[in-house]
Backbone as a ProteinNet text record, in pm:
[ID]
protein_1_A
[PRIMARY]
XXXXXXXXXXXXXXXXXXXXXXXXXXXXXXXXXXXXXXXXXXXXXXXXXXXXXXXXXXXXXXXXXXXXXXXXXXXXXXXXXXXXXXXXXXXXXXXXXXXXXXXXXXXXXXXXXXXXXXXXXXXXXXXXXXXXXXXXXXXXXXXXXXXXXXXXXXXXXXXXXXXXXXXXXXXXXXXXXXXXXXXXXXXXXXXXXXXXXXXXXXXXXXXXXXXX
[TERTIARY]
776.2	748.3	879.7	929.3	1013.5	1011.8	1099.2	1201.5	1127.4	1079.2	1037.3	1042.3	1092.5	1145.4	1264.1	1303.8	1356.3	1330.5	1216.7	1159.3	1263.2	1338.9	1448.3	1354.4	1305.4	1216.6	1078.3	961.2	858.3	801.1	731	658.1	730.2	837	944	1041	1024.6	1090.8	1249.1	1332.1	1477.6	1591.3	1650.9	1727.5	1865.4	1852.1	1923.2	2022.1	2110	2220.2	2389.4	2471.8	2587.3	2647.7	2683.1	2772.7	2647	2553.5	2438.2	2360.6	2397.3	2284.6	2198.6	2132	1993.9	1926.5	1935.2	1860.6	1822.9	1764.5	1750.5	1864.6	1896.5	2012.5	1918.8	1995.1	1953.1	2033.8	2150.4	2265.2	2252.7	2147.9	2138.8	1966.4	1886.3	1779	1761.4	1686.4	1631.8	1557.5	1435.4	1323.9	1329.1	1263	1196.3	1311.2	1294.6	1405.7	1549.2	1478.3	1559.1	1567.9	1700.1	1664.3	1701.7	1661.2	1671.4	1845.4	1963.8	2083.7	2094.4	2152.6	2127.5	2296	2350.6	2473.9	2529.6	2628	2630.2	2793.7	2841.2	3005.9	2976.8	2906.7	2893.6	2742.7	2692.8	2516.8	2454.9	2322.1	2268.7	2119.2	2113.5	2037.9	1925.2	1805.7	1679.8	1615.9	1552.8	1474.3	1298.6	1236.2	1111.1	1000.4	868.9	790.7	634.2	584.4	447.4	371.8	276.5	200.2	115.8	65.8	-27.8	-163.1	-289	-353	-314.6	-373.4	-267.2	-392.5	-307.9	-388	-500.4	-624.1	-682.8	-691.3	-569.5	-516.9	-472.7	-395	-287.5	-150.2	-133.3	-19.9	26.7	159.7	249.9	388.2	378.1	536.3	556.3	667.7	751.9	873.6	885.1	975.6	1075	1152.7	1298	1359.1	1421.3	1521.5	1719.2	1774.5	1895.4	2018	2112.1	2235.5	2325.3	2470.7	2577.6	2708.4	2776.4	2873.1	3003.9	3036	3141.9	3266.2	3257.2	3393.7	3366.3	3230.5	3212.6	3229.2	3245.3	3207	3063.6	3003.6	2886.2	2789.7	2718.2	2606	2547.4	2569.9	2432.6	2311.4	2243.9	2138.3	1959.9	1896	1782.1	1665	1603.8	1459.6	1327.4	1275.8	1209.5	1039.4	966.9	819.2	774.5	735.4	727.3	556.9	529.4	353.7	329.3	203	182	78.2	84.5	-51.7	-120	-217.5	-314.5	-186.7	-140.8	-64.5	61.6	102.1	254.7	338.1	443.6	534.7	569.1	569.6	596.8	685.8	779.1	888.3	948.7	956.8	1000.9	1078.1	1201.6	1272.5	1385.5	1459.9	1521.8	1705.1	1783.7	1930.1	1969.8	2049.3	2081.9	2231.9	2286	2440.8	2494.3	2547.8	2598.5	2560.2	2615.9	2554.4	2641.5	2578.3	2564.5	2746.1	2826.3	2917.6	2867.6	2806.4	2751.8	2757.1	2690.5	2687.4	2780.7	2845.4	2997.4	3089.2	3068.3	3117.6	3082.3	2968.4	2898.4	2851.9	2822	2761.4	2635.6	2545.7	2379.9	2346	2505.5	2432.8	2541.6	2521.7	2614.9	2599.6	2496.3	2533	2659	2686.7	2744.1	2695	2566.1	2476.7	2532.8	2527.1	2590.6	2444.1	2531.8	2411.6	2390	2285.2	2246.7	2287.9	2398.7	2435.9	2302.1	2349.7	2247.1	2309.5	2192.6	2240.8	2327.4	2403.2	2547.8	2402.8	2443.9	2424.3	2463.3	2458.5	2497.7	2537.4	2641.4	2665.9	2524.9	2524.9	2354.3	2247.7	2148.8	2007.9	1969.4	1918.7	1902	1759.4	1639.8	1585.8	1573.9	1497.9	1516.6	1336.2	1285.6	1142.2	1153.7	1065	1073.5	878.4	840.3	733.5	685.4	591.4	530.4	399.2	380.6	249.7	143.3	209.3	142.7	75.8	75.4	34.9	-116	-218.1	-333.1	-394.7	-527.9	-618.8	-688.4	-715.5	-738	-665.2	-651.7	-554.9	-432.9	-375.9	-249.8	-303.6	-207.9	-194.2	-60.3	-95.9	36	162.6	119.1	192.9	323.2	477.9	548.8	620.6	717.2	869.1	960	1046.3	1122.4	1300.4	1389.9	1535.5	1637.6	1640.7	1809.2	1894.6	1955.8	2140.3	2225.2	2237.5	2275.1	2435.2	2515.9	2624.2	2673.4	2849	2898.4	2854.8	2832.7	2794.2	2716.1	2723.7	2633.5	2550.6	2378	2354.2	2212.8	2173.7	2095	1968.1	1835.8	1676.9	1601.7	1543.4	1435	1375.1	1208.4	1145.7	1055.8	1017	972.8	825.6	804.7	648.1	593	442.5	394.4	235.8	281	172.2	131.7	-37.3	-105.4	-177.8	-128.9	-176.5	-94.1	40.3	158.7	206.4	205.6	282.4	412	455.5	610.3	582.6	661.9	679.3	613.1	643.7	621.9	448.8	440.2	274.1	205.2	237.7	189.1	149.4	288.5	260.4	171.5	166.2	58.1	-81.8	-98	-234.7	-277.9	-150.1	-182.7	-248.2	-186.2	-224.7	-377	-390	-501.5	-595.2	-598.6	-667.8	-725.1	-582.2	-612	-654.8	-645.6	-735.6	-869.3	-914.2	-1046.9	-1120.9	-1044	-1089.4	-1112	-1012.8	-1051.3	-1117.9	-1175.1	-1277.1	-1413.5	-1393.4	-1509.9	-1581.5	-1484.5	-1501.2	-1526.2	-1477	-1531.3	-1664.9	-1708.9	-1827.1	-1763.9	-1676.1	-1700.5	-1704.1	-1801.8	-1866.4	-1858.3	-1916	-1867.4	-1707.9	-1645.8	-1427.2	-1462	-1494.6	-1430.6	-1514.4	-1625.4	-1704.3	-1596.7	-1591.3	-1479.3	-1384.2	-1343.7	-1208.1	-1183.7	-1330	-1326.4	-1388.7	-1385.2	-1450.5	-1346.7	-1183.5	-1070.2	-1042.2	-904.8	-869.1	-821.3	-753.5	-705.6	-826.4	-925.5	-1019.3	-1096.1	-1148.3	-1196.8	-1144.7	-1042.7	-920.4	-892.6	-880.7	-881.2	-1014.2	-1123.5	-1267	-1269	-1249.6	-1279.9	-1187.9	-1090.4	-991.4	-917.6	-962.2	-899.7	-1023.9	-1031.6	-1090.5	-1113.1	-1212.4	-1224	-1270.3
299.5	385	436.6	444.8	518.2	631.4	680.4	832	922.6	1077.5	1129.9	1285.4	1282.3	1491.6	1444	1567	1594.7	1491.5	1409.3	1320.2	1207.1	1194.7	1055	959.3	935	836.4	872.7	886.8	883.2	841.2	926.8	872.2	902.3	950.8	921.7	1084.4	1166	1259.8	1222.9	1280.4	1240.5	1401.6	1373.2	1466.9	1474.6	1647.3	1722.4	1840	1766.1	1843	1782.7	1900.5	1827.6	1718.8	1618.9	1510.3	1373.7	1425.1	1314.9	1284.8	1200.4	1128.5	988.9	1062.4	890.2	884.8	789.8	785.4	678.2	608.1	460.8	427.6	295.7	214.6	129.5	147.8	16.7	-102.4	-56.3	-198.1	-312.1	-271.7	-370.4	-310.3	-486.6	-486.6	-639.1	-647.2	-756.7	-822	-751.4	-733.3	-661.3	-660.2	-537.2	-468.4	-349.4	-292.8	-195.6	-221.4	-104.8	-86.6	-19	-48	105.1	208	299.9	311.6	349.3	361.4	491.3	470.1	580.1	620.6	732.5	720.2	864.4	849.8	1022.9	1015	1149.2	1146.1	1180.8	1200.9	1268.9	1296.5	1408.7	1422.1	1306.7	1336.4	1253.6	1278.3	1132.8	1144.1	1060.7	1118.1	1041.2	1018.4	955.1	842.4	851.4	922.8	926.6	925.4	782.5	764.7	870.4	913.4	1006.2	912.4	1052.6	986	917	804.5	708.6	730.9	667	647.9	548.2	596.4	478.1	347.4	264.8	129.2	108.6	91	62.2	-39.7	-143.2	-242.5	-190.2	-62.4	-72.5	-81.6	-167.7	-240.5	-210.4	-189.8	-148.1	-210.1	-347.4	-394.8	-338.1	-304.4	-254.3	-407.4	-486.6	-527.5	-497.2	-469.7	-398.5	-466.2	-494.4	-575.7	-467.6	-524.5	-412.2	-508.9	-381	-518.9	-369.8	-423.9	-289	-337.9	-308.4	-351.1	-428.1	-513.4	-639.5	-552.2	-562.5	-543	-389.5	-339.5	-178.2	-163.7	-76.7	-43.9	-21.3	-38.6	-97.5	67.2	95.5	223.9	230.6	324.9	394.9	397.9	292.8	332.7	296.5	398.7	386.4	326.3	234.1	188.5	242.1	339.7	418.4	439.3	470.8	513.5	645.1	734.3	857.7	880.2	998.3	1006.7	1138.8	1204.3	1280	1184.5	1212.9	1182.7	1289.8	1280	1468.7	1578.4	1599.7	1691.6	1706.1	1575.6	1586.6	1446.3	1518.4	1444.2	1304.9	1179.7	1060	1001.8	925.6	870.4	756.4	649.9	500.7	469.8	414.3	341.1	210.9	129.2	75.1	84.4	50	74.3	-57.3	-40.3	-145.4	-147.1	-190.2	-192.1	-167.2	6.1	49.4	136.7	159.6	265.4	383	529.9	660.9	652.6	754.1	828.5	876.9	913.1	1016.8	834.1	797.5	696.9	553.6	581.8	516.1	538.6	685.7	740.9	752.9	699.9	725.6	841.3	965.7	1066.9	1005.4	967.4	962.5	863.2	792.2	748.1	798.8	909.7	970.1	868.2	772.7	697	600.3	570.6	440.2	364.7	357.5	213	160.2	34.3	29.7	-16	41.9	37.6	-92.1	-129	-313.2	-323	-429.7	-437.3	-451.5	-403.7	-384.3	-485	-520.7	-609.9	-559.6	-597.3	-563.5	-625.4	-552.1	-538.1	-675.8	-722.3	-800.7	-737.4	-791.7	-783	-793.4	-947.5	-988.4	-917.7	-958.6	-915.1	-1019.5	-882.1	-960.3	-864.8	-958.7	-909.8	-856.1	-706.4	-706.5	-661	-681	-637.1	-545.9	-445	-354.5	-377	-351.6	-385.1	-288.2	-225.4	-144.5	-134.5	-204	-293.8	-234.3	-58.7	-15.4	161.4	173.5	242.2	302.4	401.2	467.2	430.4	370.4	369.3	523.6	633.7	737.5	822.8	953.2	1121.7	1075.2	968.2	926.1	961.9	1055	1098.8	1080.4	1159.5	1168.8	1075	910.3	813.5	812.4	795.1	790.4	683.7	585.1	499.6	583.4	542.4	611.9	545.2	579.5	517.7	627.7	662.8	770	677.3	714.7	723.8	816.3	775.4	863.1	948.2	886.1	911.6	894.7	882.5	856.4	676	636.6	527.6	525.2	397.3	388.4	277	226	115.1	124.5	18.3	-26.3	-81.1	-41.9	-47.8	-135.3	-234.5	-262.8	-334.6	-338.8	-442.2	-423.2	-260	-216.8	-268.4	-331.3	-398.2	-356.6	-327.5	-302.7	-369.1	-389.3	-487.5	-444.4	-402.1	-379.1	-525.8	-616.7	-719.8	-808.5	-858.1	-911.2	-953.5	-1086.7	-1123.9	-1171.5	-1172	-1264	-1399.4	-1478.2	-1578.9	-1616.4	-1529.8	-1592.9	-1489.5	-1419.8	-1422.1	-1539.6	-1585.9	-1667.5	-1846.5	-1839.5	-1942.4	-1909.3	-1781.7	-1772.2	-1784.4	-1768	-1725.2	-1910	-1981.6	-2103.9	-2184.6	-2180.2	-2206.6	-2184.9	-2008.2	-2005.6	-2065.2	-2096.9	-2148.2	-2336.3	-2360	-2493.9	-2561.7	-2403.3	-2441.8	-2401	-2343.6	-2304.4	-2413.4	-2518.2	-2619.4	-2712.4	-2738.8	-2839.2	-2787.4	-2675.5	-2620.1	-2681.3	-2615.1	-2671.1	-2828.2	-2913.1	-3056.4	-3111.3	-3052.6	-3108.2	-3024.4	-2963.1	-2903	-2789.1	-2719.9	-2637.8	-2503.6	-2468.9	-2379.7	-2208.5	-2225.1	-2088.3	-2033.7	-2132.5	-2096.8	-2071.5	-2153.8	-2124.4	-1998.5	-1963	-1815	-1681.6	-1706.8	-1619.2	-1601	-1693.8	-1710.4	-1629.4	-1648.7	-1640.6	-1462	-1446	-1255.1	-1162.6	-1261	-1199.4	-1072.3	-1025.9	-932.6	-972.2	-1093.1	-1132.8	-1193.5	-1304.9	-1363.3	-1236.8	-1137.9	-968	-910	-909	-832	-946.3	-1069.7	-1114.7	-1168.7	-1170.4	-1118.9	-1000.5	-909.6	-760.9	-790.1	-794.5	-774	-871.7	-1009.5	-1136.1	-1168.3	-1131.7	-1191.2	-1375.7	-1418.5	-1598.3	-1641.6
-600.2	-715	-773	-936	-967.3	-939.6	-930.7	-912.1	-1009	-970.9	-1058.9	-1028.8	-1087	-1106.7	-972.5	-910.6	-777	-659.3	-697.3	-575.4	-553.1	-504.2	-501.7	-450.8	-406	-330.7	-325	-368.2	-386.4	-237.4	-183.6	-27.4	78.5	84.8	167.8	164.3	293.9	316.6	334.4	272.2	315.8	382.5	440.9	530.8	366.8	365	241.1	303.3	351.3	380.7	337.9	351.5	316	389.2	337.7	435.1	411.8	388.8	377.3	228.6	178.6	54.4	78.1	28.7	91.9	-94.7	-133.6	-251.3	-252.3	-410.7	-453.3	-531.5	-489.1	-563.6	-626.6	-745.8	-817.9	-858.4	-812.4	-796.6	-663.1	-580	-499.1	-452.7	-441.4	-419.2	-326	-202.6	-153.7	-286.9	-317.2	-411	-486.3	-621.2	-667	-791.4	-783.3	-886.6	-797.7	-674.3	-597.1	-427.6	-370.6	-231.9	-245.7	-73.9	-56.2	61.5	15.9	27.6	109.3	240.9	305.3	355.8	332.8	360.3	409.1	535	604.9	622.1	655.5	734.4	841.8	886.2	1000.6	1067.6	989.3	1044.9	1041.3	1094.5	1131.5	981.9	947.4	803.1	826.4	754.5	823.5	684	699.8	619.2	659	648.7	702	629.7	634.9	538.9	543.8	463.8	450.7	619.3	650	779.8	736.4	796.4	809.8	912.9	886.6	980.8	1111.2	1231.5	1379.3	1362.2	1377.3	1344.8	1499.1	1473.4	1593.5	1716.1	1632.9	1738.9	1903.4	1864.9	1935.9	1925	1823.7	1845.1	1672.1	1603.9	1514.8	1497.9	1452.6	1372.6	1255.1	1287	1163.1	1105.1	984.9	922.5	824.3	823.9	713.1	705.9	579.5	535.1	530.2	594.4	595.7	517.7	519.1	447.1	479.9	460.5	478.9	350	334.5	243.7	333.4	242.9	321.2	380.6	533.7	574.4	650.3	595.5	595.4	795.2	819.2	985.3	961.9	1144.9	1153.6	1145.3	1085.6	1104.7	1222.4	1271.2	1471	1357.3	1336.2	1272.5	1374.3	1395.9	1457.5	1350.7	1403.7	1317.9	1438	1367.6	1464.9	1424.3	1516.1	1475.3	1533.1	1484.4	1539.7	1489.5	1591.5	1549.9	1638.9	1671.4	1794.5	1877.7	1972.9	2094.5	2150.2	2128.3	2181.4	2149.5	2028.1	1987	2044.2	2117	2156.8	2098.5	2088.8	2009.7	2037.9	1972.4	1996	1912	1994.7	1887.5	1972.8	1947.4	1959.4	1854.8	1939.7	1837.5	1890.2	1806.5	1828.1	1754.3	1838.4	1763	1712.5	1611.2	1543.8	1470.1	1441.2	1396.3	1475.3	1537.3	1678.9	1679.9	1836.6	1914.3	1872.8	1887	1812	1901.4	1844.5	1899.1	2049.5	2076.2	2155.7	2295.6	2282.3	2387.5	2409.6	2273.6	2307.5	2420.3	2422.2	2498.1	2630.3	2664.1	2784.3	2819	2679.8	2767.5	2773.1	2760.3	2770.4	2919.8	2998	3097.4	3221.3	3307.1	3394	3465.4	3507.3	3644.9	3618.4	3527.3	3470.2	3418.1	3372.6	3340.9	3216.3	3157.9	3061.1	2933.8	2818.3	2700.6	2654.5	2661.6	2587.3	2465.6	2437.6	2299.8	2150.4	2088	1950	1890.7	1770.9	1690.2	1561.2	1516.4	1424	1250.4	1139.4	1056.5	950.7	857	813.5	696	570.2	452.2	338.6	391.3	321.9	387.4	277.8	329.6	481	552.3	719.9	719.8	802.2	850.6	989.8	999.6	1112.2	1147.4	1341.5	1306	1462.5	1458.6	1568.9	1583	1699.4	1746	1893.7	1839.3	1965.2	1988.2	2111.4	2135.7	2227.9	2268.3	2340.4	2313.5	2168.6	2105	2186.8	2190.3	2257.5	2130.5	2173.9	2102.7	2009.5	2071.5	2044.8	2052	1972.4	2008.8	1972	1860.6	1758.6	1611.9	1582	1454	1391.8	1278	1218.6	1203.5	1208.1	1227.6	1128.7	1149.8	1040.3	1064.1	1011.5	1040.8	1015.1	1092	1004.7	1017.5	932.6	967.9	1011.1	1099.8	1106.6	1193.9	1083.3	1073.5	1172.9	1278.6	1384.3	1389.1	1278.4	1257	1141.3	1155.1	977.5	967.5	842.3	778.4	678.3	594.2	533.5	530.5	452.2	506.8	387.2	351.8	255.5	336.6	267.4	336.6	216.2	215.3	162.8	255.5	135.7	192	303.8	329.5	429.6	472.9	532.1	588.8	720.4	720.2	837.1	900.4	991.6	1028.8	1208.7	1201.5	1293.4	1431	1331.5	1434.8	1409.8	1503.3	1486.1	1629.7	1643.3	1800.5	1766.1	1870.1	1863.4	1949	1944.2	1982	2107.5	2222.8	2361.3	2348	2305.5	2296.4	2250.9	2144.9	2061.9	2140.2	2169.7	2304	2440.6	2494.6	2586.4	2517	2400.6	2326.9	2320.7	2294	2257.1	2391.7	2475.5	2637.1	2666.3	2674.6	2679.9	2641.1	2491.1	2435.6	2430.2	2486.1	2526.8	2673.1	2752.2	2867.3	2826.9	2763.5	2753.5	2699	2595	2512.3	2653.5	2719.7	2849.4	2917	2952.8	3062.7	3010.4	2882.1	2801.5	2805.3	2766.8	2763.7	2875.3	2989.5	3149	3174.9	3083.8	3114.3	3249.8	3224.8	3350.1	3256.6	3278.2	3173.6	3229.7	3338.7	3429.4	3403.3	3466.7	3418.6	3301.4	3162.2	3064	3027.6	3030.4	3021.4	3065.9	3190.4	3252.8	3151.8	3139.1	3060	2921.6	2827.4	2732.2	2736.7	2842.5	2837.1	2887.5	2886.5	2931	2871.6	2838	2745.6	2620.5	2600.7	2515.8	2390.8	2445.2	2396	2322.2	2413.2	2353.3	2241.5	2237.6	2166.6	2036	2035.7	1906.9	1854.4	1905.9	1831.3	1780.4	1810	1781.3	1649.2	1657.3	1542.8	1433.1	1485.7	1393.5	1339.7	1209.3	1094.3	1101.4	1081.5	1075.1	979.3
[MASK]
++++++++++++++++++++++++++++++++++++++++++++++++++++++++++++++++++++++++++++++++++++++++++++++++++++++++++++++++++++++++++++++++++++++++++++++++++++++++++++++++++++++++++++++++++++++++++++++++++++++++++++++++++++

């Protein structure tokens, strides 16, 4: 949606303090007329979309399209999902470009453990997809995404997509398996296995919810 009165972003709460501007650019877009440009010296600047209803899957991919400027240093930027559960606070997320100041440093792991490298940002448009598959069926409210910027940087958002019924790869291949033993249970007539089979969790779970 265009920009209208005070609203820089339409749908979308943004963090309004000094050191931090988050608006729409319209000099650079994946799509569309515009991407949302998020840029800090220091604080930490958030990006957070209106709440949603929690999808009854379970399960919540988030897709964003990111890009940074050529040559720029990399943004601590979090791609995150926040919500309540029976009125307590929930928040998942993933890091991306680099890791915050704060755990560069190793305060966040006293034992020594070391932090799993994140993926680095690109110039171009890159997709990236965050996925949380273990969402409560009931007592989730207040669902949001959201992007903070954990430090100084800056870093460009479009393209934001969300999807309640979404596997990755090595699901997709177990789903395929399954399915092709059930086809051979079938054809040998062993009818009992493939019954079993087909009253699993998985077979349950994409009746209930995959459209045919």
């Amino acid at each position: 949606k265009p920009a209208t009165g005070e609203e820089l972003l339409p749908d979308w709460a943004v963090t309004k303090r000094a050191g931090v501007l988050i608006q729409a650019d319209r000099t650079q877009s994946r799509s569309g007329q515009c991407s949302a440009r998020i840029t800090s010296t220091g604080p930490v600047a958030c990006l957070v979309s209106r709440p949603f209803a929690a999808p009854n899957t379970g399960r919540l991919t988030m897709s964003v399209w990111l890009r940074v400027a050529e040559g720029a240093q990399q943004p601590p930027l979090r791609l995150a999902i926040e919500g309540r559960i029976e009125g307590r606070p929930y928040y998942r997320y993933a890091e991306v470009g680099a890791l915050p100041a704060a755990k560069q440093a190793g305060q966040s792991s006293p034992l020594g453990a070391q932090e799993p490298p994140v993926t680095p940002i690109g110039s171009s448009w890159t997709q990236f997809v965050f996925a949380v598959d273990d969402l409560l069926l009931e007592g989730v409210s207040q669902v949001r995404v959201r992007f903070d910027l954990m430090g100084a940087g800056e870093v460009w958002v479009d393209d934001v997509q969300l999807f309640d019924l979404a596997f990755g790869e090595i699901e997709r291949r177990e789903l395929a398996k399954l399915i092709t033993v059930a086809e051979y249970q079938l054809q040998t007539r062993r009818l009992a296995e493939c019954a079993r089979l087909l009253d699993g969790y998985w077979p349950r779970f994409l009746e209930a919810f995959v459209l045919l």
